[in-house]
N, C-alpha and C positions, 0 to 999 in steps of 0.2 A: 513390411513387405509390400512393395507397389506393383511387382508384376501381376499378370491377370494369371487366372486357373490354366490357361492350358500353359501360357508361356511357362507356368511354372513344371507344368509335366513333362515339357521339351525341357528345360534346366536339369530336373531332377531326377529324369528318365522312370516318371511313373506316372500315373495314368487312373482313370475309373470311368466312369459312370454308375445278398449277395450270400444245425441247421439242416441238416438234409431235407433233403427237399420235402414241401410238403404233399398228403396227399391229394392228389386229382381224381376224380372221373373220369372213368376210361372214354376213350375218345369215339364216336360215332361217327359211320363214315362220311366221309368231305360233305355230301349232296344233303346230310339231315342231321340239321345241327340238332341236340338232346335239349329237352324242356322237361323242366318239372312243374311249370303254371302255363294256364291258358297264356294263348297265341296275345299279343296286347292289340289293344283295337287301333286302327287307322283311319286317317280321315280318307275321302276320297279325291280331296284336292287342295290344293293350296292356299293359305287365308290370300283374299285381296286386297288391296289397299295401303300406302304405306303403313308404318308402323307410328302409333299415337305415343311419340316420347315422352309427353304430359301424362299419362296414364300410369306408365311403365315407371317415371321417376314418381309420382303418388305409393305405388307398392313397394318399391324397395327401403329398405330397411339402411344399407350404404346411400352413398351421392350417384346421381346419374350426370357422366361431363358429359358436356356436346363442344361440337369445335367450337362454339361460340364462347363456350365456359373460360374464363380464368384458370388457367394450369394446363389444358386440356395439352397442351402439347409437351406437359412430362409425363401425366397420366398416361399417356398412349405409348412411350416409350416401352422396349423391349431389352434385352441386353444386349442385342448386335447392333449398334449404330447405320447398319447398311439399312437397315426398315426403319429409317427416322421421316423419311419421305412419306412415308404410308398416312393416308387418313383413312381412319375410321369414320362409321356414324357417330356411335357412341359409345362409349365406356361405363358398363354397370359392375360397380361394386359394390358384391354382393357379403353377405354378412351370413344370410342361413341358409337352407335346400329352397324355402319359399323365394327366396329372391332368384335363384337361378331357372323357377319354375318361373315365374311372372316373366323370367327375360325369353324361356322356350315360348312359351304363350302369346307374347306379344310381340317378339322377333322373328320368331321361327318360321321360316316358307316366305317372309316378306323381304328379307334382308336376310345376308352371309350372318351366320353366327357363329363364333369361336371362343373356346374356353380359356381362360390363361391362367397358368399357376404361375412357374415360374420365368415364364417368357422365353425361355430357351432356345426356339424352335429353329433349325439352322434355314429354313426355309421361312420363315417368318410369319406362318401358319396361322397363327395367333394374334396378325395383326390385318385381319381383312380388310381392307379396299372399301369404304362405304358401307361393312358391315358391320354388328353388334360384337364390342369384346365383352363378354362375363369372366370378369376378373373375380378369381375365387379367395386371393387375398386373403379377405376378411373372414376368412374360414382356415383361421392356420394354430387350432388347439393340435397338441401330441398329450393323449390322456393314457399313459401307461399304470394298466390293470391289470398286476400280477406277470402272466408270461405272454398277455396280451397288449398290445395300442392300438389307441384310435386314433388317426392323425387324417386331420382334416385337411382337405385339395389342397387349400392356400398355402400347405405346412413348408416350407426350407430346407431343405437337408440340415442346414448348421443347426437349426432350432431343433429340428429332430434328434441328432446326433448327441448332441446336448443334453435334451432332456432324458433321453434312454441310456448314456453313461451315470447321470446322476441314481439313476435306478437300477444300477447295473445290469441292465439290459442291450442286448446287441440286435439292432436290423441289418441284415445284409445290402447295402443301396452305393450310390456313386460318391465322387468325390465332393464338386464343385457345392459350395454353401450354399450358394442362390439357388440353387435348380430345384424346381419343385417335387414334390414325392409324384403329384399327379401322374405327370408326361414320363419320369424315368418308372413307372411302376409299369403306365399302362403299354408302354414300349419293350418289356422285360424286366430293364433295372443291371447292367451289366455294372459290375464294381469290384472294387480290391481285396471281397471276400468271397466273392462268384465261387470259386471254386469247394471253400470250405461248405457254404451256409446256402450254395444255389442263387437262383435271380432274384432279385427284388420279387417279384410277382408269382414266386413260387411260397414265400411265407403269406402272401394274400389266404385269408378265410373269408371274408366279407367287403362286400362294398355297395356303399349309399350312390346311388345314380336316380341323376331326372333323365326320362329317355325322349323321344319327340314328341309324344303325344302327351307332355307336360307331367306324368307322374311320378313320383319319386318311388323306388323300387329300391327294396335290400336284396343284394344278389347274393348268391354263394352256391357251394357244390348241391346245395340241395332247394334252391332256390333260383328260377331263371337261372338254369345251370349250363345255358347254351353262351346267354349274353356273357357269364362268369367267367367261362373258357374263353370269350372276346378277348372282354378287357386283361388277359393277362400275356401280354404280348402284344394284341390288335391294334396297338397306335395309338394314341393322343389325339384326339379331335373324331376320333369314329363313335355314334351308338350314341352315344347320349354325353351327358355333363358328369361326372362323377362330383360329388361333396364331401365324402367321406369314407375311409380305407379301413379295416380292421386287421391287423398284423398277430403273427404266431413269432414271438423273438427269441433269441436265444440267450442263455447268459454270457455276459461281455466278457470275451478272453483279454490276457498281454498278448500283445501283436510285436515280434520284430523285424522292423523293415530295413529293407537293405537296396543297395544302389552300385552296379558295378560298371566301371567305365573302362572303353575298351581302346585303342592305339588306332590311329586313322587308317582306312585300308583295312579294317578288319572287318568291315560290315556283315558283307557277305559269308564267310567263314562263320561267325557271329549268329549270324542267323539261322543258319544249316542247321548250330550243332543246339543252341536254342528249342528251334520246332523236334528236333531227336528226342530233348532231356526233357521239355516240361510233361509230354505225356508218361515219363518213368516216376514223377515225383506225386508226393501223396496230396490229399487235395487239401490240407493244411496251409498249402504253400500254394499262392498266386505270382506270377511274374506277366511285366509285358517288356517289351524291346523297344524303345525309338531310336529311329533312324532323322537326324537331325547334321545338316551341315558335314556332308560327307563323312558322320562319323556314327556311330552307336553306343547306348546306352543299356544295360538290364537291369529293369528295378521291383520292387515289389513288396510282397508282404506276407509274414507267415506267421501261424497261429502255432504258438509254443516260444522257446526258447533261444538265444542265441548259437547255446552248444547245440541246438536239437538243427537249428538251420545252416548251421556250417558243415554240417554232417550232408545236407542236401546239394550245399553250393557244389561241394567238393566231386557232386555228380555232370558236372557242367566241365565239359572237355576242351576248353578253350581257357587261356589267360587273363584275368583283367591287369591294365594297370594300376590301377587302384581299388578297394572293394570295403564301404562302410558298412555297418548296421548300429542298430540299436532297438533295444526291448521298451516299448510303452506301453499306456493303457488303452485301453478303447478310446475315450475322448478323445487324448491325446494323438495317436496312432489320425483318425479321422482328422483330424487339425492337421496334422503335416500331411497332410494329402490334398489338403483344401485349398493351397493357396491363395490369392484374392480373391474379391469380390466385387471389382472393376470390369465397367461393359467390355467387349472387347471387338473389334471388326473384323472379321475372317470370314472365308468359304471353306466348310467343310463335304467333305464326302464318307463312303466306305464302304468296305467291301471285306467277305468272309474266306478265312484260310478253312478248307474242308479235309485237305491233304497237304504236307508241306509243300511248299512253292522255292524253286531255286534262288538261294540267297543272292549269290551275283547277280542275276537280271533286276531283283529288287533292288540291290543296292545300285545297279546301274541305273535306273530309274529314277530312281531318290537322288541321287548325282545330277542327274538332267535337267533338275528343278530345285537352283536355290532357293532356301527361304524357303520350302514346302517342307512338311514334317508326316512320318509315315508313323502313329501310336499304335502297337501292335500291344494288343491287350488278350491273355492268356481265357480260355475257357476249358472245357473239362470238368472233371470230377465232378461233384453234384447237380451242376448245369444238364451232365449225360445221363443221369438216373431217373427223367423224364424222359418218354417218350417225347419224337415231334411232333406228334400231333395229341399230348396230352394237354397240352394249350397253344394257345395261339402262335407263341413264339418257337420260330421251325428250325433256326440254329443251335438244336443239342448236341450234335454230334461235332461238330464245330471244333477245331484246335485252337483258332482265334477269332480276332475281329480285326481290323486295319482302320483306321481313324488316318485320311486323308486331311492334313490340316495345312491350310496355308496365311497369315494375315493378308486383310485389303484394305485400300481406301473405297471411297466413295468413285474418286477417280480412274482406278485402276481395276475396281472389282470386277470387270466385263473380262477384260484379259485373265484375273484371277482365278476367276469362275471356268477358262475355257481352258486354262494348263490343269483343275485340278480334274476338270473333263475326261482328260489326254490320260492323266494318270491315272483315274479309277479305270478306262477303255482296257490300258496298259495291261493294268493288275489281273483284268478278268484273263489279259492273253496267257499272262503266267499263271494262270490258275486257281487265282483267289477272284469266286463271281458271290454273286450274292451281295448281300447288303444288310446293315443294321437302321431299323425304322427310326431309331434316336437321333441318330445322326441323317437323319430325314434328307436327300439332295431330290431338289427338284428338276434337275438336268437328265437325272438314273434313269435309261431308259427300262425298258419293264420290271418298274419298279415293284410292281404287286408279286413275281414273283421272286425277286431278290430278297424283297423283307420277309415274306411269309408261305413261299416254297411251296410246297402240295396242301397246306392250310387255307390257301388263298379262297377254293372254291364255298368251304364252308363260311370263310369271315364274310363273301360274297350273300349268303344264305343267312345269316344272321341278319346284316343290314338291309334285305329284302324284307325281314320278319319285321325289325324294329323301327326303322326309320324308312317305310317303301316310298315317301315322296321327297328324300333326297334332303330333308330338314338341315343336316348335319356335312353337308357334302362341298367337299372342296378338292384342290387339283391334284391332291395323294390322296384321298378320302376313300374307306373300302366303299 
């Protein structure tokens, strides 16, 4: 298969980026975020001086490139070719928690610092301008223990996925193989079991963080239990560096996924009767809808049985013209979802369904813009048995998410960027505002509260405790 992850989700009409939820700490309000350890100490100002990259490559345990290095310009790569332009300083690959400290210590306040797991960042966040990337790579163990793992920043989804079918063990997380656990964890983790198993970052118990003032911290509900509520929702690049995640998993169900294609002109209809049915179906069952090429798609995936899921279909009051399934395993199930693992060039956006939105004007929409793809990816069930403000991530109540996708070149991305503009402006007229952090647009205008809604003030309040000189700060940064 040579197409890339998303092309394949437009193909195949399914989608990701998942058990009941686990528990949280009730939420303290906006203005005072909860701690169970002293306040952590701060400097008063910022180190001076460039940054001594002989020092830095002495401690690390990986390679330190500099542009000058041999390779340095595949090292620095991302998965979007539109940031191939980007240079860094330098790129440390790092191997333990000590080497991501040496890079806070000796980076941080002198130079942009950015973490990178799996490069994803559709704003290219992780590939600063003259600043330090900590490549966490080299920190990509999945050590499943019992009904728990430990998977280290660097870890893959595909490597992940892999190792916890061989244990028959299930994580709720996205599709794409490449993406790292980090950025979909600390962003939510929206994916094709969200509904049965909850977000990725609701099975979070634990996680290994270096914070800006260089120390490595175990966090969890009873442990810097303000930062803990952060990171689970708060974004990718806020608070500190993460090294390592502790996971509460489930056992690995048969999953049978299914794919219904719908007669041109139906989009709209389609989609009405769509937002009606998924909030009647049980949370066993995930679905999302793209709207692709004047036409529509329903795909998804459900925990149980063929017979059990045709019993659901059968609740969806519209026709397809054709309608597949099939029962697999978890592994397997995960692998057909994953399509490639080729870079791919595109502008994405997005924005949240809170109440249905009129199917014609969407689908009129999606008509006005070839070649632009709208992934309407299903929430509910387990995702709603959190409060919003029992973590960081404020879209509980949510019926969906909308994944604005369009490919670019290099040439054409200024225009690309400025119709998928028109369409996110669009969506919010018909009623879907808000935003998902993963799909990070750095166009979104207030963007702080589209990703994290009445959450904002407190993720504000955090990042004054943990980082007050701005260490970790970039142009979405809480």
């Amino acid at each position: 298969m040579t197409v890339g992850r998303r092309t394949f989700l437009r193909v195949a009409g399914l989608t990701a980026f998942g058990a009941v939820a686990a528990a949280c700490s009730p939420a303290a309000p906006p203005s005072t975020p909860q701690s169970s350890s002293p306040v952590p100490p701060s400097t008063s100002s910022k180190p001076s001086g460039p940054p001594d990259w002989k020092a830095l490559r002495d401690k690390l345990s990986g390679d330190l490139v500099l542009p000058s290095d041999d390779g340095f310009g595949t090292v620095k790569r991302v998965f979007n070719p539109l940031f191939d332009g980007r240079t860094p300083a330098a790129v440390a690959k790092c191997e333990k928690p000590e080497d991501v400290q040496a890079c806070v210590d000796l980076a941080g306040g002198r130079v942009p610092i950015a973490a990178r797991s799996g490069g994803h960042s559709y704003a290219g966040y992780s590939t600063p301008d003259g600043g330090l990337i900590v490549d966490v790579g080299g920190m990509s163990t999945v050590d499943v223990q019992g009904e728990q793992v430990v998977i280290g920043a660097g870890a893959k989804l595909g490597a992940v996925y892999s190792a916890l079918a061989e244990a028959g063990r299930c994580l709720p997380a996205g599709s794409c193989p490449t993406v790292g656990i980090a950025g979909l964890t600390l962003g939510g983790g929206i994916g094709v079991l969200t509904r049965k198993y909850g977000l990725t970052c609701d099975r979070l118990k634990s996680a290994q963080v270096v914070t800006p003032d260089g120390k490595l911290r175990t966090v969890s509900a009873a442990s810097d239990s303000d930062l803990f509520w952060a990171l689970r929702g708060g974004g990718g690049g806020n608070f500190g560096i993460v090294t390592s995640f502790t996971f509460n998993t489930a056992e690995a169900p048969s999953i049978t996924v299914f794919s219904l294609r719908f007669p041109s002109g139906s989009t709209g209809d389609v989609l009405d009767e769509w937002q009606r049915w998924l909030p009647t179906t049980p949370p066993e069952l995930w679905s999302n809808l793209v709207v692709s090429n004047g036409s529509c798609r329903i795909g998804g995936a459900f925990v149980g049985s063929s017979t059990e899921l045709s019993s659901v279909l059968d609740g969806l009051d519209v026709s397809p013209s054709s309608r597949t399934m099939k029962t697999l395993g978890y592994g397997a199930a995960m692998k057909y979802f994953s399509g490639s693992s080729e870079r791919q060039t595109f502008v994405a956006s997005s924005r949240i369904i809170t109440k249905p939105v009129d199917g014609a004007k969407v689908a009129d929409l999606a008509s006005g813009h070839k070649g632009m793809d709208l992934l309407i990816d299903g929430l509910g069930g387990a995702v709603a048995d959190i409060s919003p403000t029992g973590t960081a991530f404020w879209h509980r109540k949510a019926l969906a998410s909308i994944q604005v996708y369009s490919p670019a070149t290099a040439a054409n991305q200024t225009s690309v960027r400025s119709a998928v503009s028109t369409v996110v402006t669009e969506l919010a007229g018909a009623g879907a505002g808000g935003g998902y952090v993963n799909y990070i647009d750095p166009d979104l205008t207030d963007w702080k509260t589209a990703y994290y809604g009445n959450n904002t003030a407190r993720l504000d309040q955090v990042a004054k405790v943990y980082d007050p000189n701005g260490v970790f700060k970039f142009a979405q940064g809480v």
